[in-house]
C-alpha positions, 0 to 999 in steps of 0.5 A: 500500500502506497497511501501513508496516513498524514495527521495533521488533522488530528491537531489541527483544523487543517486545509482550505476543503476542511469542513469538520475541523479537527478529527475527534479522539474517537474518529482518530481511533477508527481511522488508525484503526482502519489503517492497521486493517487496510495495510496502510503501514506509514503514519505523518505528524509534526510537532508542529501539527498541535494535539496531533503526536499526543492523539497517536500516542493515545491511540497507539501505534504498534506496527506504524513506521512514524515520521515527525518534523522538527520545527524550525529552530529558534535563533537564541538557541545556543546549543542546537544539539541539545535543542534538537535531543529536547525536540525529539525527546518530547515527541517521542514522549507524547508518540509514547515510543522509543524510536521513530522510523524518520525525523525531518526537519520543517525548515531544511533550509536552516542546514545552511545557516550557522549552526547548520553542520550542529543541527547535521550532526545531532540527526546524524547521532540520533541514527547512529543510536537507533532513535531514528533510522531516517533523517531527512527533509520537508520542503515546499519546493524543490529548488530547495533541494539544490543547494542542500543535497550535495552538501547533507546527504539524507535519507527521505524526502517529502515534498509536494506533488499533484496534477497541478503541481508537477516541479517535483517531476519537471525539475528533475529531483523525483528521479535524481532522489530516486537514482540515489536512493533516497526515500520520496514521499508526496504530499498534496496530492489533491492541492490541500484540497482545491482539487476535490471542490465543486468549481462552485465552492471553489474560493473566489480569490482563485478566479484567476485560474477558473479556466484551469478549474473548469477544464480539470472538472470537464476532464473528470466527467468526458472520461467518467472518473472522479478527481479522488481516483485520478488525484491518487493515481497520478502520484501513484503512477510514478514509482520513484514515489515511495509514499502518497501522503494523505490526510483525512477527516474521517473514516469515510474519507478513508475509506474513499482513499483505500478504494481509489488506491487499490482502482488506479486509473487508465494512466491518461492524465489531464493536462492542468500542470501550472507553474505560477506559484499564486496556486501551486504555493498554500502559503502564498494563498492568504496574499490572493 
């Protein structure tokens, strides 16, 4: 099973499509639940991601391979590796494991500043003592990649990646990663959302690209598919991806997921590919 069970719902009311808020501790039990039953071996969270690593240690995660995120690190550290061993230590400690199978860092780019080669170091003793087995990144676009790779050799790789968003595959990263065995894991497959949403209920301030919205909702009903099954098929197709992360809302949410994974489409795929950053970028999204 490619889908790997991203969580950040279960902290936080998360994405522009969200319409139940934060998942509730009951759901989250039945969600990781149905996960366990369905082969879904790989769970997301983040330190940052609020309520969320403290839900899954409650929950309990045996049989899970669980990847968190450091967040970024504050610039009156004095010591980044004792910062970092804190981090870890307390997700660890709401996760209510000993080890974790990956830790990324949320802002990869402070591997260049000054206390980058600390910051390094204590991941790579971390490994070392079997804490975690992977060290890696998150990164929100993969022209972070180029000065980063050559200098920090890693393990894994989460980045965005979607019909719409496709840089990850343009840029030539999705299989330079995979030719040097790194892990890739894709997140966004549905654009936070955007791409599952009537063109009606799509917000006004992406009017720019209504045309884009239309021929993709055009696309699904002349071949007859629906945007969940192409969304997940797409990022599945490519088999430099190790991982599609998605998040859920709900064990029926889920279910769609499973059953999209397991019914892949033809392989003709739409041609909504954008390169303006406006859309293809959430955080640019509360500048529209």
């Amino acid at each position: 099973m490619k889908l790997a069970l991203g969580t950040v719902q279960f902290g936080l009311p998360y994405g522009i499509a969200n319409q139940r808020g934060q998942v509730s501790s009951e759901d989250a039990k039945g969600i990781i639940a149905l996960s366990r039953l369905s082969g879904i071996d790989t769970i997301d969270t983040a330190i940052a991601y609020g309520e969320s690593e403290a839900c899954l240690g409650d929950v309990g995660l045996d049989g899970f391979k669980v990847i968190t995120k450091i967040p970024a690190m504050p610039v009156n550290v004095a010591d980044a590796g004792n910062w970092v061993r804190d981090q870890m230590q307390g997700s660890l400690q709401r996760l209510n494991v000993i080890s974790v199978y990956a830790v990324l860092l949320h802002h990869p780019q402070q591997l260049l500043g000054p206390k980058g080669k600390d910051l390094y170091q204590v991941l790579k003793q971390l490994k070392a003592e079997g804490v975690v087995q992977k060290i890696g990144v998150s990164i929100y676009a993969p022209s972070e990649l180029d000065s980063l790779i050559h200098i920090y050799p890693i393990d894994l790789v989460q980045a965005p990646f979607n019909l719409i968003d496709q840089r990850l595959k343009s840029s030539g990263w999705l299989q330079k990663l995979h030719d040097e065995g790194v892990e890739v894991h894709a997140r966004s497959a549905f654009l936070q959302g955007l791409l599952l949403m009537p063109v009606t209920t799509i917000p006004k301030k992406f009017k720019h690209w209504l045309p884009l919205f239309n021929s993709w909702h055009d696309w699904l009903i002349d071949n007859d598919t629906s945007a969940v099954q192409t969304c997940i098929g797409f990022v599945q197709a490519h088999p430099q991806v190790a991982k599609v992360v998605v998040g859920v809302e709900s064990i029926q949410q889920l279910k769609q997921l499973i059953q999209s994974a397991k019914e892949p489409p033809n392989g003709v795929w739409p041609n909504i590919n954008c390169s303006d950053e406006n859309l293809i970028s959430p955080s640019n999204w509360n500048l529209l």
